[in-house]
Structure formats: structure tokens, C-alpha cells
C-alpha positions as CSV (number, residue, x, y, z in Angstrom):
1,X,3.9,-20.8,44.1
2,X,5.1,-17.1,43.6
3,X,6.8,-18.0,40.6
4,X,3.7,-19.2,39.0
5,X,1.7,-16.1,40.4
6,X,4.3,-14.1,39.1
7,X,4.5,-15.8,35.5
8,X,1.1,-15.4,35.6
9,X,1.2,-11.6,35.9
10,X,3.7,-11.1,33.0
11,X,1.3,-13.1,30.7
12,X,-1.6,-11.0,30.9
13,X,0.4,-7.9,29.1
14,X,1.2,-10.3,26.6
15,X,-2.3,-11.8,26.1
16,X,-3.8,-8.2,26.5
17,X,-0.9,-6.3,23.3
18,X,-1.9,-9.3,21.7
19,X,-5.6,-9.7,21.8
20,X,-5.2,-5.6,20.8
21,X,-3.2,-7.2,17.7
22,X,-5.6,-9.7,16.5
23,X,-8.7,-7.4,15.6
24,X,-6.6,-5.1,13.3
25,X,-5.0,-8.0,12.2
26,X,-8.3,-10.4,11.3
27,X,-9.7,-7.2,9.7
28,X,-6.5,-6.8,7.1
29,X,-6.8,-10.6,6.4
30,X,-10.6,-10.1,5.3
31,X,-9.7,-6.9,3.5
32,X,-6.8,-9.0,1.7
33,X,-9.8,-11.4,0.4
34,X,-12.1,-9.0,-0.4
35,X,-9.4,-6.9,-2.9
36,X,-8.4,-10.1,-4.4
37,X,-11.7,-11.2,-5.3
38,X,-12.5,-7.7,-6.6
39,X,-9.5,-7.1,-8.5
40,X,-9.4,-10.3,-10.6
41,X,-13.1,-9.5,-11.3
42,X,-12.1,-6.4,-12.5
43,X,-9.5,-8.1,-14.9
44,X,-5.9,-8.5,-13.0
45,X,-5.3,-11.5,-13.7
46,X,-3.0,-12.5,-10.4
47,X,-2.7,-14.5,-7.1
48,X,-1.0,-11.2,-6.1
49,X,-3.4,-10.6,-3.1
50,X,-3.3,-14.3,-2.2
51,X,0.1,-14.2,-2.3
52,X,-0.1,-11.1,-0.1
53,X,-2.0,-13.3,2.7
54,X,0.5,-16.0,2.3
55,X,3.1,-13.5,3.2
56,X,1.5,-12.2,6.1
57,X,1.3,-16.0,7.2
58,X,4.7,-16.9,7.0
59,X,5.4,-13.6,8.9
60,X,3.5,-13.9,11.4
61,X,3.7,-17.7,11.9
62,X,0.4,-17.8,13.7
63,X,-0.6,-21.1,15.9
64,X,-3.3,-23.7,14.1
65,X,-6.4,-21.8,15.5
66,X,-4.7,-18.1,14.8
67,X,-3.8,-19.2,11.2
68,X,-7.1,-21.3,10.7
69,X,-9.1,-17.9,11.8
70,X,-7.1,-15.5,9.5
71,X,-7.6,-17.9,6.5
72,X,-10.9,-17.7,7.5
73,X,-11.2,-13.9,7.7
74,X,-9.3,-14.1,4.1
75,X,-12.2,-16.0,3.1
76,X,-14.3,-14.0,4.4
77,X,-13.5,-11.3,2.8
78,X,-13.7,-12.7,-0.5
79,X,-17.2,-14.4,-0.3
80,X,-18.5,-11.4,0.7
81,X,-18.1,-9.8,-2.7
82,X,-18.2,-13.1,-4.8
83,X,-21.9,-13.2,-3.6
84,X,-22.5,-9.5,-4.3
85,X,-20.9,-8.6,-7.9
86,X,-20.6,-10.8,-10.8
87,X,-19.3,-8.1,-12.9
88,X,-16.8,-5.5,-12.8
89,X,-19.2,-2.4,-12.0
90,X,-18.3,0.8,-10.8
91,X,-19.4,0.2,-7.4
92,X,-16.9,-2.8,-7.4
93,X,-13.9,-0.2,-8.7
94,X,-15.1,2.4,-6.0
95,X,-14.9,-0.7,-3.2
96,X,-11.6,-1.3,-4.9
97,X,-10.0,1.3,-3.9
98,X,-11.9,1.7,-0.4
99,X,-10.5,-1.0,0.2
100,X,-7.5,-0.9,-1.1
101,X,-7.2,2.9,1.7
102,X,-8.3,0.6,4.6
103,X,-5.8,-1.9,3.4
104,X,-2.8,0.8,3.7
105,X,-4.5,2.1,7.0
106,X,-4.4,-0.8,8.9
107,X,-0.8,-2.2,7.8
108,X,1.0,1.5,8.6
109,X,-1.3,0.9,12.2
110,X,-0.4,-2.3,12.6
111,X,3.5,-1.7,12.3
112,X,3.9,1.5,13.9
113,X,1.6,0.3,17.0
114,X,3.0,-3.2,16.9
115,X,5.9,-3.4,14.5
116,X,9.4,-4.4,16.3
């Protein structure tokens, strides 16, 4: 019984670093989306974002449920603009690179706060 009770303890750390992880983490998956829908638009003609999600897959080699939610964020991310600019406009090129800042943000944050 104190080994479980004990076990139990150590997880929560775990659960808590992790949970901590996952926000900043969801958030670069829908970021991912949203530049490569905006950057084809804007005429790259690539799977280079897409290929940058499938990267952050294999490296992080999430569960079913964590993968199926950052696919979904990745998604996400993309629809949001596909339903917003048809076009390459200047407000697309200015969210561009917005996004292209958080992007950078949130991976230099995620690997210096979680990073091995």
C-alpha cells in the first residue's frame, strides 16, 4: 500500500511538467497549420510545414489521443485561415510572419523549459 501511495506521489510531477508541456506544445502544432496553409497560398509551393509537424510527431512520439489532438491543433490551425483568405493579401503576408515569430518563440520556450 505505500508503494502505490508513494508511486502515486512521483506521478503527479510528471503529470503536472507535462500538462505544463502540452499547452505550448498544442499551440506550435496549430501555428505549424496555420503557416503552412498561408505560405502555399502565398506561392511556396511545399509540404515543408507539414513535414515540419511530421517531425515533431516522430519526436515526440505522442500516445493515440496526444497525437490525434496535435493533428487536430495542426488542423486547426490551417482551417482557420483556409476559411479566412483565398488570396495572398498583405494581411496574409503580415500573419505570415506573425506567425512565423510565435513559431520561433514557442520552440526556443519549449526546449529551454523542457528540452533534455
Amino acid at each position: 500500500m505505500l508503494v502505490i501511495a508513494a508511486l502515486a506521489f512521483a506521478i503527479q510531477p510528471a503529470r503536472a511538467a507535462e500538462a505544463a508541456y502540452e499547452k505550448p506544445l498544442l499551440r506550435l502544432a496549430e501555428v505549424l497549420g496555420a503557416v503552412h496553409y498561408l505560405r502555399n497560398l502565398c506561392g511556396e509551393t511545399s509540404d515543408a510545414w507539414r513535414g515540419k509537424m511530421q517531425e515533431l510527431l516522430t519526436t515526440e512520439a505522442p500516445s493515440p489521443e496526444r497525437r490525434e489532438k496535435l493533428v487536430a491543433s495542426f488542423n486547426q490551425g490551417y482551417r482557420a485561415f483556409a476559411g479566412t483568405y483565398q488570396s495572398c493579401t498583405q494581411q496574409a503576408r503580415s500573419a505570415i510572419s506573425g506567425y512565423m515569430e510565435e513559431g520561433a518563440r514557442l520552440s526556443k520556450d519549449i526546449a529551454q523549459r523542457y528540452g533534455n
